[in-house]
N, C-alpha and C positions, 0 to 999 in steps of 0.2 A: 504494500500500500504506500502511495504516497500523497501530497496535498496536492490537489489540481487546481485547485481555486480558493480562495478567502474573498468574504464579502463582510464589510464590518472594520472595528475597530481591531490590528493588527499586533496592537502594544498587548492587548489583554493573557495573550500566549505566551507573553516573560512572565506573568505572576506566576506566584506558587497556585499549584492546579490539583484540587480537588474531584477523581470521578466519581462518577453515580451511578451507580450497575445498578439492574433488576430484572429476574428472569419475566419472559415473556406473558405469561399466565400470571397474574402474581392477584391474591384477593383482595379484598376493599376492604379487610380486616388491618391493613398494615396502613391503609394510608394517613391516618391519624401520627405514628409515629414519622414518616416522612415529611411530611410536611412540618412537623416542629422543627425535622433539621433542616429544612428550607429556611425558615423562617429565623433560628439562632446560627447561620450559618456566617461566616468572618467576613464581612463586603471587602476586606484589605486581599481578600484571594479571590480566585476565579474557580464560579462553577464548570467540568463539563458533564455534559450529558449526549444522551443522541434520544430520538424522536419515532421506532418505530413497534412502540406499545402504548395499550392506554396509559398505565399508569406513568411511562417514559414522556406521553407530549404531556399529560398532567404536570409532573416536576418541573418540566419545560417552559410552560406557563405559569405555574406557581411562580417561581426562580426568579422570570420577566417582572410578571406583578410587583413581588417584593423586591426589584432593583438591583437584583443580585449579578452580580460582573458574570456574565454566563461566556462559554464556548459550547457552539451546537456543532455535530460532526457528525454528519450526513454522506453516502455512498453515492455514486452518479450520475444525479443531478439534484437541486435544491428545488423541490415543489411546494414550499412553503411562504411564497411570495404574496400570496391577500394574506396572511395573518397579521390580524390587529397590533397584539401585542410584542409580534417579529418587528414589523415596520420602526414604530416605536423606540423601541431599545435598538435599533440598527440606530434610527436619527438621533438618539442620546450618546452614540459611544459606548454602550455597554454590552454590545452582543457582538460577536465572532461568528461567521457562519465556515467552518472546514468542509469541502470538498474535495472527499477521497477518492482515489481510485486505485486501482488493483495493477502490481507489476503484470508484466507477461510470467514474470517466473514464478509468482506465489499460486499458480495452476487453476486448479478448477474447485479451491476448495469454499465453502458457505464465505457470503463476503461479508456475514455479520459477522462471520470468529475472526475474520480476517482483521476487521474493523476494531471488534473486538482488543482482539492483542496487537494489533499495534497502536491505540488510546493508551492501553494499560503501561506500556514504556513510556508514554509521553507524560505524564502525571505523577505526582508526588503521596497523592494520597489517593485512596480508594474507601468509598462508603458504599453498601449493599440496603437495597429494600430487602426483597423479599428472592431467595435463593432456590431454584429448585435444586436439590440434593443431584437431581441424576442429567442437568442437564450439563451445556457446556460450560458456561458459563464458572460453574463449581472447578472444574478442573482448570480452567485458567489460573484459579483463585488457589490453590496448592500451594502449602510451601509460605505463601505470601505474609510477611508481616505487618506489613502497611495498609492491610484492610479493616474497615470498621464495621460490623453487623449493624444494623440499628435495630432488627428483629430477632426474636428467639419462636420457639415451638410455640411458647404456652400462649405470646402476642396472636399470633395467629388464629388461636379458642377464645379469644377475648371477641366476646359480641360487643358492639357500641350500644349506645343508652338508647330506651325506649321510643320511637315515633312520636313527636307529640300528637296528644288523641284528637286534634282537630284534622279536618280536611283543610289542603291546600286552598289559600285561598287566588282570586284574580292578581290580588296585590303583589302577592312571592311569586304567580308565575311569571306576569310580567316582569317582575326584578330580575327573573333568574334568564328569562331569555335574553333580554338587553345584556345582561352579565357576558350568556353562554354566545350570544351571537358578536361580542365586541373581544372575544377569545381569550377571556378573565380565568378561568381554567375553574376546576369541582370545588378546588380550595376557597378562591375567593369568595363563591356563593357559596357555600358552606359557612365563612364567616359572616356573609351579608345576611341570609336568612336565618342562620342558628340550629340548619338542622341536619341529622346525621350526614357523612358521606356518603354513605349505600342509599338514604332515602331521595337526598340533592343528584345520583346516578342513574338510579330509576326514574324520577322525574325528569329528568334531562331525554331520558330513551324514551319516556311516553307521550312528553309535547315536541319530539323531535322526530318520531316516525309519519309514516305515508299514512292517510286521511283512513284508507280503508283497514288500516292494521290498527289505528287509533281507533275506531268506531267497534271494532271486534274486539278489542281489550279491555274497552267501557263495558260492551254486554256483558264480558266475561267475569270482570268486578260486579257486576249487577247481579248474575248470577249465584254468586259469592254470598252478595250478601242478604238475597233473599232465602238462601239456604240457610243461610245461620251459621257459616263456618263456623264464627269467631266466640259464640256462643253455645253451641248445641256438643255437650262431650260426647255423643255416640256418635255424632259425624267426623269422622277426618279426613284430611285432602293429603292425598298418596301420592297425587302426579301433578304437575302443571305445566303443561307441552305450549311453550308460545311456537308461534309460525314464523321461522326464521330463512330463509330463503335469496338467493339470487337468482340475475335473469337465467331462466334455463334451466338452477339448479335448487332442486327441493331436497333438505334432508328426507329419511325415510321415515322420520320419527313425527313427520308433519303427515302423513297418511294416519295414526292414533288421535285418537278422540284427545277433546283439549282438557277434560281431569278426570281422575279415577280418584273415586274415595271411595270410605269403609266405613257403614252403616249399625250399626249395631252387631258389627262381629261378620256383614255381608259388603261384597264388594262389587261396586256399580261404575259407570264411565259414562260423560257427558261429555255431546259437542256442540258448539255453540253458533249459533248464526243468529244476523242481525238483517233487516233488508226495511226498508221505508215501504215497498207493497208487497203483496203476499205474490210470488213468482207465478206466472200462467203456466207454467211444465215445471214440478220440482224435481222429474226424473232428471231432466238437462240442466237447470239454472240454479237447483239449490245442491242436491247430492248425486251426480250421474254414478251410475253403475259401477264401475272399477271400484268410485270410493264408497258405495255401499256394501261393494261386495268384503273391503278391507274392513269395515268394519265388523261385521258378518264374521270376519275371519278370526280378530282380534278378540270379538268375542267367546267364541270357540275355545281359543286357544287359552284365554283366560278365564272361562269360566263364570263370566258374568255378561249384565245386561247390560249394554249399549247405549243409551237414550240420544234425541238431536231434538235439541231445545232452541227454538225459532222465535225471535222476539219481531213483531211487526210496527214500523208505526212509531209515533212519538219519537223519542229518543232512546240510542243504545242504552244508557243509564236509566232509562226510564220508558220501557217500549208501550205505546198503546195494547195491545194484545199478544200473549204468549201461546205457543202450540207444543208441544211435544208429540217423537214419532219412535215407538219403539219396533216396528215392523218396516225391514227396511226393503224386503220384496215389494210389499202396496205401496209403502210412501206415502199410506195413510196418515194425515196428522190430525192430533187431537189440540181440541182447544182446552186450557186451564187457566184457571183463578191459581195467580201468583202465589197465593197466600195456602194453597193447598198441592204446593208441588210436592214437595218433601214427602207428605203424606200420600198424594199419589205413586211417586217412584218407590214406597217400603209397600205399599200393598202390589206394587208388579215383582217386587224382588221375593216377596214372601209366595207368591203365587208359583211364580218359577220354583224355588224352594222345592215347595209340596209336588210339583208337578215332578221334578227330579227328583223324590224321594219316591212315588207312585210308578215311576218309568224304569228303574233303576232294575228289577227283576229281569223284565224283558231285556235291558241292554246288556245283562248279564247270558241272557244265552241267545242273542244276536246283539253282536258289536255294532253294528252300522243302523239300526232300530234308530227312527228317527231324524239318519243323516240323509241331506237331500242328494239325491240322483244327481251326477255328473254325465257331460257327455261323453266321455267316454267310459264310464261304467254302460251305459247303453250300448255303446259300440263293440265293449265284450261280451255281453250279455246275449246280443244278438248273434255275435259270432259261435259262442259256446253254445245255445240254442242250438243252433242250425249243422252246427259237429255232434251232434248225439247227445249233449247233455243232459239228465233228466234235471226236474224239479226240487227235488233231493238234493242231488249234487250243488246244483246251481245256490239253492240255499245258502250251504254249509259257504260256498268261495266267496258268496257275498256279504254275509254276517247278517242273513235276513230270513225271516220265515218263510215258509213255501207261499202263503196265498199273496205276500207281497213279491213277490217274485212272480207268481201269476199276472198279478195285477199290470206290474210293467210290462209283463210279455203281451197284453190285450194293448193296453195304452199304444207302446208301437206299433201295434196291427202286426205284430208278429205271427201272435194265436189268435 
């Protein structure tokens, strides 16, 4: 590696040079502690850092805020050229911007380690957020005595202090966007509004995503709380799947229902839709086949009930009319009184219940009792028919009584 470019004040590279490592993943449990050393850190020395983790352009921004003599050291090219608080500290003399680039002879290898270890000779002192044990970053750090931890294990089991118990008001979120759109970084609203870091990061992801993931997360919290999470102790929430996505690419964890809890000792799964009118084809516009069929599957495979809870109307936080569909073959939905959901979903889970305690002989001496016909279970069916097989036989290979195996051989106009 060597510097390709400097943009900035030049002189800041003679001070004594403090790094700031943090492996990539690092929790929002730690950044309370980083930022106090932001903030008591020696303005007679110079920060560096580099910029491509949250919590890495967070420090970045904190640093700026607080006036702190930074060095940014960046690979490539500098794409940090609309930031507020970059601009800024460029026109005050206090920011460095390094642009590295890679010998021909330092090969093919990662050009963050590359980056990596050659910051680490250029700097006097070394401070660490948060470490992963097994990445690389750890093994740089071997050996080294001029490294500072500022976390331990037990920091990291440390939860921050309670929510305060009001809802966000119009007033902090305006403060907090002004803040977050003039690139004041988690810290400074943190200290503008007064409330945790993890609660000021979540707020930041929920008035900063796309219209249609924000109206789906309002039902979703609606949902919440008409259920009574936060009150009701036989209820718990097992699962909480947000829809995280790019163009093109869906994780697989986005085809699961958006929660699964556990009902008095029973476990159920809800998914959530919002829509301003009630869709004219919900086989197409609300749930098309594929993702009926996953859920269909999901259910199977986990052993509980399904539900898709449709709010119409009004607002996601507050929809004019709610529907639930537990039959995902009709796509029949039912309408319900808000206030009688919970009570509706324990009487379909206890029903299932009984019905699986009542079915459970027969599925003991046919396995497939109950399972729906695939096309190609017909397409051997048909075959082994028509190669000699009797009724008997055919039975026993498909896990099913003889008059249901009649039954489909009429259905296909076989017999």
């Amino acid at each position: 590696m060597f510097i390709h470019r400097t943009i900035g004040n030049k002189e800041l590279w003679r001070r004594e040079k403090t790094l700031f490592l943090t492996s990539r993943k690092a929790p929002l449990s730690c950044y309370e502690k980083v930022f106090r050393w932001v903030e008591e850190f020696d303005r007679g020395q110079c920060a560096v850092c580099f910029n491509t983790s949250e919590l890495e352009e967070e420090v970045l921004k904190a640093l700026l805020v607080c006036h702190v003599p930074t060095v940014l050291v960046v690979t490539g090219k500098f794409r940090n050229t609309y930031n507020v608080q970059i601009e800024l500290a460029l026109n005050e003399n206090r920011l460095l911007v390094l642009v590295l680039q890679r010998e021909e002879s330092d090969g093919k290898g990662f050009e963050a380690r590359l980056r990596n270890w050659w910051t680490i000779r250029q700097v006097q002192h070394i401070v660490c957020g948060y470490i992963n044990p097994n990445g690389s970053i750890f093994g740089l750090l071997t050996g080294r005595n001029d490294v500072t931890h500022l976390l331990d294990n037990t920091d990291l089991k440390v939860a921050e202090p309670n929510e305060k118990p009001h809802r966000w008001t119009v007033a902090e979120d305006k403060r907090l966007l002004r803040l977050y759109y003039e690139d004041m970084g988690i810290h400074a609203i943190h200290k503008a509004i007064g409330r945790p870091y993890s609660t000021v990061y979540l707020r930041i992801k929920s008035l900063t995503m796309n219209d249609e993931l924000l109206k789906g997360r309002e039902f979703e919290d609606y949902v919440l709380e008409l259920l009574g999470v936060a009150s009701n102790d036989k209820l718990v929430l097992k699962e909480w799947r947000g829809d995280k996505s790019l163009p093109g690419i869906y994780p697989e964890g986005n085809s699961n229902p958006d929660f699964v809890f556990e009902y008095d000792g029973k476990s159920f799964a809800i998914e959530c839709k919002w829509r301003n009118h009630m869709p004219k084809d919900i086989s197409k516009e609300l749930l098309p086949s594929a993702r009926a069929a996953l859920f269909e599957r999901f259910a199977k495979e986990h052993h509980m009930l399904v539900f898709l809870l449709l709010g119409i109307g009004g607002l996601p936080s507050d929809p004019d009319s709610l529907y639930f569909m537990n039959d995902f073959k009709t796509h029949a939905l039912n309408i319900i009184q808000p206030e009688h959901l919970l009570e509706k979903i324990s009487d379909l889970i206890s029903t299932k219940g009984k019905k699986e305690r009542e079915t459970r002989p027969l599925i003991e001496l046919y396995p497939n009792a109950y399972t729906p016909w695939t096309m190609e279970d017909d397409q051997l069916l048909e075959t082994l028919y028509e190669n000699g097989k009797s009724i008997n036989e055919l039975a026993t290979l498909f896990g099913r009584n003889n008059e249901v195996i009649k039954s489909r051989l009429s259905k296909l106009n076989i017999i």
